[in-house]
C-alpha positions as semicolon CSV with decimal commas, in nm:
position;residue;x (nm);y (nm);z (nm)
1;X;-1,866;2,155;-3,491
2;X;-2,162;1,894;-3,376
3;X;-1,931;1,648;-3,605
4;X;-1,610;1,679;-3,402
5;X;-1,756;1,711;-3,073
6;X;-1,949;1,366;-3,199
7;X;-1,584;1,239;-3,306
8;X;-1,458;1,310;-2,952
9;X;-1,697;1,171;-2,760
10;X;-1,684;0,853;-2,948
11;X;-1,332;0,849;-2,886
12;X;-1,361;0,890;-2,524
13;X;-1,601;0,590;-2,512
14;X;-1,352;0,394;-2,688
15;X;-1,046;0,451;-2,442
16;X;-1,276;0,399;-2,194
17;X;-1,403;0,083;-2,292
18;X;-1,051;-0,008;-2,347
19;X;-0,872;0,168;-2,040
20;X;-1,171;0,084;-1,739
21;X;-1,371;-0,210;-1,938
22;X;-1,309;-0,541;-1,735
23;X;-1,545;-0,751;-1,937
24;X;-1,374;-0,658;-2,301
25;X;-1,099;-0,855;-2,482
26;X;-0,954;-0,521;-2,568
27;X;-1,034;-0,438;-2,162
28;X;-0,860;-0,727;-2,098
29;X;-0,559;-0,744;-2,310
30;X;-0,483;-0,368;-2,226
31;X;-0,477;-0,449;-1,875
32;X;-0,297;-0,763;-1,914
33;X;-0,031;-0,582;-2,086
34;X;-0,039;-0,300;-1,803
35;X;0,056;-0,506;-1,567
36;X;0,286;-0,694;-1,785
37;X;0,486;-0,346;-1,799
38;X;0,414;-0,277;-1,450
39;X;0,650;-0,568;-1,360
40;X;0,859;-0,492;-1,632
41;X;0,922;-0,172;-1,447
42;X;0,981;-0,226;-1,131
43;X;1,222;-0,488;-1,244
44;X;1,443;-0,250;-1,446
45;X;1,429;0,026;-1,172
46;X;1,583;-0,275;-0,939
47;X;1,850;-0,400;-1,205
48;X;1,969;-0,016;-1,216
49;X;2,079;-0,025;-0,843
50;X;2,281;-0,313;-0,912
51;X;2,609;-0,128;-0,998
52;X;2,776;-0,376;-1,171
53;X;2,457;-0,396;-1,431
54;X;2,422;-0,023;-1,452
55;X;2,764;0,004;-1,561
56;X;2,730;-0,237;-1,819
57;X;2,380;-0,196;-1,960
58;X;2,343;0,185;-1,813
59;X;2,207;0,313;-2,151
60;X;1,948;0,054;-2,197
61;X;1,802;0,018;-1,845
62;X;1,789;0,475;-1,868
63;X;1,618;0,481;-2,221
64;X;1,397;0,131;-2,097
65;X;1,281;0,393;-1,810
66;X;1,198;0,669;-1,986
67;X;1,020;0,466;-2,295
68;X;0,814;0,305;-2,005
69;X;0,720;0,678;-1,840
70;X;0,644;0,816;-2,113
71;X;0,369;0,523;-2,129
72;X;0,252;0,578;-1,825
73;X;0,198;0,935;-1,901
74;X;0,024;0,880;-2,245
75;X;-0,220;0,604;-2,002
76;X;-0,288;0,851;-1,702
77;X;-0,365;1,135;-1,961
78;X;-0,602;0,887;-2,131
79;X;-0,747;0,772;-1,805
80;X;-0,850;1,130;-1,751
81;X;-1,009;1,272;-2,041
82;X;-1,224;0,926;-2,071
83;X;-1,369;0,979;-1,766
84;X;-1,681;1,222;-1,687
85;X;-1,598;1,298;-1,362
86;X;-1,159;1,326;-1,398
87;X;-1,125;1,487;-1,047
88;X;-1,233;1,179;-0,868
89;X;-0,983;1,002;-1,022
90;X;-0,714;1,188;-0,974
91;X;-0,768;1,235;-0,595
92;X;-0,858;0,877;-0,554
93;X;-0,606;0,624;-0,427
94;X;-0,506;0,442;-0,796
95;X;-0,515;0,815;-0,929
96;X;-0,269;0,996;-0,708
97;X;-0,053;0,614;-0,715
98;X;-0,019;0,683;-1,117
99;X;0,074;1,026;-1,077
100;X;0,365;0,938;-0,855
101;X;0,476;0,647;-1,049
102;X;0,593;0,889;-1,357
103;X;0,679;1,180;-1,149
104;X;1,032;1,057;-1,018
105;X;1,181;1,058;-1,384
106;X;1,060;1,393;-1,460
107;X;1,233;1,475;-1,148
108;X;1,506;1,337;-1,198
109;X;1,611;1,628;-1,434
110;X;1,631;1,829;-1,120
111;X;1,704;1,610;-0,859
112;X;1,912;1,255;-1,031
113;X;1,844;1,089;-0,698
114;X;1,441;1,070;-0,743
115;X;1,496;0,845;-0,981
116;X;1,475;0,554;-0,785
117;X;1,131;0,662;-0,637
118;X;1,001;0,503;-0,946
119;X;0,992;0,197;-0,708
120;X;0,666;0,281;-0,607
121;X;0,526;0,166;-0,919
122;X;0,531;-0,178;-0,771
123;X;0,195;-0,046;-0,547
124;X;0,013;-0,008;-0,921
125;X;0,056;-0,444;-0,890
126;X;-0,249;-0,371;-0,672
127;X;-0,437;-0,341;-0,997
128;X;-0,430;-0,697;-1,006
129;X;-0,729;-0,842;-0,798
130;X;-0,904;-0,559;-1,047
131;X;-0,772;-0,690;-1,398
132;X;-0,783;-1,093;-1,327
133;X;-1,148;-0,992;-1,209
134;X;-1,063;-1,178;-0,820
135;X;-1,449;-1,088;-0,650
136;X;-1,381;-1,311;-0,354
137;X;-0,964;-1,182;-0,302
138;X;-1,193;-0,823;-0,337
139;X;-1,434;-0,878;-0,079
140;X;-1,189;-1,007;0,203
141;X;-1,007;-0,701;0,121
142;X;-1,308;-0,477;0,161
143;X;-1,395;-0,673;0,507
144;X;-1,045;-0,594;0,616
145;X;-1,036;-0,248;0,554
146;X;-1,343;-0,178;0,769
147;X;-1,193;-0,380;1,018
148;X;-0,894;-0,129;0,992
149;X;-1,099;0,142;1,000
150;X;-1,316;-0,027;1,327
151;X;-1,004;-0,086;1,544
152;X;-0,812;0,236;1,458
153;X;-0,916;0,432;1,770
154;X;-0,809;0,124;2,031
155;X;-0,530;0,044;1,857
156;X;-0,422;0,452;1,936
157;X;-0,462;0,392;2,227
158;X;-0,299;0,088;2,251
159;X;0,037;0,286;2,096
160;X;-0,008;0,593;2,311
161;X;0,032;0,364;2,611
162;X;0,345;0,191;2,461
163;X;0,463;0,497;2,426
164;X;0,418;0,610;2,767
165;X;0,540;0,296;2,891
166;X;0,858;0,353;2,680
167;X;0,924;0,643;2,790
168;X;0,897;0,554;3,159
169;X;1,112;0,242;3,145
170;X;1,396;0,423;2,896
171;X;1,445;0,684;3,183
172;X;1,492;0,391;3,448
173;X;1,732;0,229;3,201
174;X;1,940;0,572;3,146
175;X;1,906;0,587;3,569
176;X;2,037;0,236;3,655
177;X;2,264;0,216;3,303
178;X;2,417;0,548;3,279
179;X;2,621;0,669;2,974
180;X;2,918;0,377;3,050
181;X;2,684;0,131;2,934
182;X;2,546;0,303;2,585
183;X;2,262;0,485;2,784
184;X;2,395;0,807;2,692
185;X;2,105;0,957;2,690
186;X;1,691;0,894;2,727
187;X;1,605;0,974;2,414
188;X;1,908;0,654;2,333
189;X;1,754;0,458;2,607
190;X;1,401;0,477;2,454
191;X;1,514;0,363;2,137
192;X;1,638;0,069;2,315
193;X;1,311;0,012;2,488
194;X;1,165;0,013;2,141
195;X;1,415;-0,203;1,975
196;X;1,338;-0,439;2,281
197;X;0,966;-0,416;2,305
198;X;0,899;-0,511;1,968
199;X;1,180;-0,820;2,023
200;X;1,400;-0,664;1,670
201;X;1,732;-0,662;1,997
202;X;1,970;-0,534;1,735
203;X;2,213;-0,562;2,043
204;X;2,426;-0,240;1,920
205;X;2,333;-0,115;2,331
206;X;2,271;-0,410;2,597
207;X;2,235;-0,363;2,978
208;X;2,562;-0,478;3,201
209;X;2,469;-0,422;3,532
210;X;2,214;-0,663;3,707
211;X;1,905;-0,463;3,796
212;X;1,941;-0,350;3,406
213;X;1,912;-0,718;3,264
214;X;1,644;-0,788;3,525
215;X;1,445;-0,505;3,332
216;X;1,528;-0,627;2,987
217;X;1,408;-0,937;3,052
218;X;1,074;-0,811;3,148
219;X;1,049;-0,575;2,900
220;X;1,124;-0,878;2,635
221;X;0,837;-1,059;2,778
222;X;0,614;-0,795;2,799
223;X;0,682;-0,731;2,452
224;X;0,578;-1,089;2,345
225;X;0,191;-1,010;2,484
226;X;0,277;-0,659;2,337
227;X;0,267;-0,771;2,028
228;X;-0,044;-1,026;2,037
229;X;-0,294;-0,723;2,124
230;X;-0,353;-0,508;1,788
231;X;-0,354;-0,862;1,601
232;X;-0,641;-0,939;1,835
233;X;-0,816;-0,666;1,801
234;X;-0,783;-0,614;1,432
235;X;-0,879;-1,015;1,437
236;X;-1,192;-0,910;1,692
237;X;-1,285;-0,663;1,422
238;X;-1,264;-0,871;1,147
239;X;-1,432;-1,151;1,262
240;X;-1,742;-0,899;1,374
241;X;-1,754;-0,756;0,971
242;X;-1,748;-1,105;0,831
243;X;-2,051;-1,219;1,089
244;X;-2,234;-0,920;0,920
245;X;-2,126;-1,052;0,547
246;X;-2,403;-1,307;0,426
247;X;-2,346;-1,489;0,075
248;X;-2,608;-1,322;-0,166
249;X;-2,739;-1,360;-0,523
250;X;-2,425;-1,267;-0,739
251;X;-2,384;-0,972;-0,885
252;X;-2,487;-1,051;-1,278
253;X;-2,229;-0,823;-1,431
254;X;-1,887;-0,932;-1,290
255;X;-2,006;-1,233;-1,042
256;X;-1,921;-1,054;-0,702
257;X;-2,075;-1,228;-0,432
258;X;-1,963;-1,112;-0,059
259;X;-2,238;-0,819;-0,040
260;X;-2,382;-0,747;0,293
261;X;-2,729;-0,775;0,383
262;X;-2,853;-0,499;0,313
263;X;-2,651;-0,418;-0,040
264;X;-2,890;-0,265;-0,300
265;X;-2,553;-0,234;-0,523
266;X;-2,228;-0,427;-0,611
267;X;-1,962;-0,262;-0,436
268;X;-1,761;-0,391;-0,718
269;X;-1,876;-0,258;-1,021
270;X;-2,155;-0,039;-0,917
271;X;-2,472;-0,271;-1,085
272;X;-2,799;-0,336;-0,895
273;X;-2,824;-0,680;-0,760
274;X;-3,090;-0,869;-0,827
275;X;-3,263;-1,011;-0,479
């Protein structure tokens, strides 16, 4: 018994070494090849809505698929038992991203249409600041997700009141428009508001009296500042995070070297940094 759970355990550190090691060849040629099949893919699941190649190469780009899946299953199943804690991978981000990239063609024996959902295996690309080992693409990411996170509550705000204004100046337009001019109703004349705040003007409803186009043209303008404020603020945030980033000693297991001031530990790979 103490022999097989010995077996297992060695076989766990093995397809972990393999499946999470970074600093490995076989780390590093797994995950090459990952995302090698990754892109493969997301390819095939694009060629397939091409009707003209589905028709002629239908049965390769199906069995391609499912050959591919059933990869991603074998690596997601792997991923989990070599793992001590497999619960925090599974709810984490990558985790619940790998379970809905092979999910669609399982699906698909119920519902054909899910099929194409398999799209979203393009988001597992993310892997790659992780596999080509990118510290500094890593920490510019981590800087802008806090400045995300900072700004969320203005830029709520900010939307709430665009709202409000849209909903104010779409019931003017349905007033002054009326149904003859495509403002058949203000739920229609909000859309346009939208369409015209954020300058898209797919012009399928446009103003034709003269108070109206008065009131699209200053809705077109105020939509040019409109859309200046969250990139400031996001920009305000970010700016404020990367004042608080200092260059420190690099990390001396994968080289990371955007830590903040006070970082005991890479946020990269989890080692202690030496001061």
């Amino acid at each position: 018994m103490e022999a097989t759970n010995s077996n297992w355990e060695r076989f766990q550190k093995r397809v972990h070494v393999v499946i999470y090691g970074t600093n490995t060849f076989a780390g590093k040629l797994f995950d090459l090849i990952l995302l090698a099949v990754i892109l493969l893919s997301v390819v095939l699941v694009m060629l397939e809505s091409v009707k003209e190649l589905d028709a002629k190469y239908h049965d390769f780009l199906y069995y391609s698929e499912w050959i591919i899946t059933v990869f991603f299953t074998i690596e997601y199943i792997l991923r989990i038992i070599s793992i001590n804690k497999p619960l925090k991978y599974i709810l984490s981000f990558y985790g619940i991203i790998d379970l809905i990239s092979i999910l669609p063609m399982y699906l698909s024996f119920f519902f054909p249409q899910t099929k194409i959902l398999s799209i979203v295996r393009a988001l597992r690309l993310l892997r790659l600041f992780r596999i080509l080992n990118l510290a500094h693409f890593t920490g510019q990411a981590s800087n802008l997700k806090l400045a995300l996170k900072a700004s969320q509550s203005k830029i709520i705000v900010f939307i709430y009141f665009i709202l409000v204004i849209s909903v104010l100046l779409g019931a003017l337009m349905y007033v002054i428009e009326g149904p003859e001019n495509g403002f058949t109703s203000i739920p229609r004349s909000i859309y346009w508001c939208i369409v015209t705040l954020t300058t898209v003007g797919y012009g399928d409803i446009a103003p034709a009296t003269t108070i109206g186009q008065i009131i699209a043209t200053l809705v077109m303008i105020l939509g040019y500042g409109i859309i200046a404020v969250p990139t400031g603020i996001v920009s305000a945030e970010l700016a404020n995070k990367t004042k608080n980033t200092s260059r420190k000693n690099p990390c001396g297991n994968c080289g990371t070297e955007d830590h903040r001031d006070n970082a005991e530990f890479c946020y990269h790979c989890g080692n202690e940094i030496d001061n």
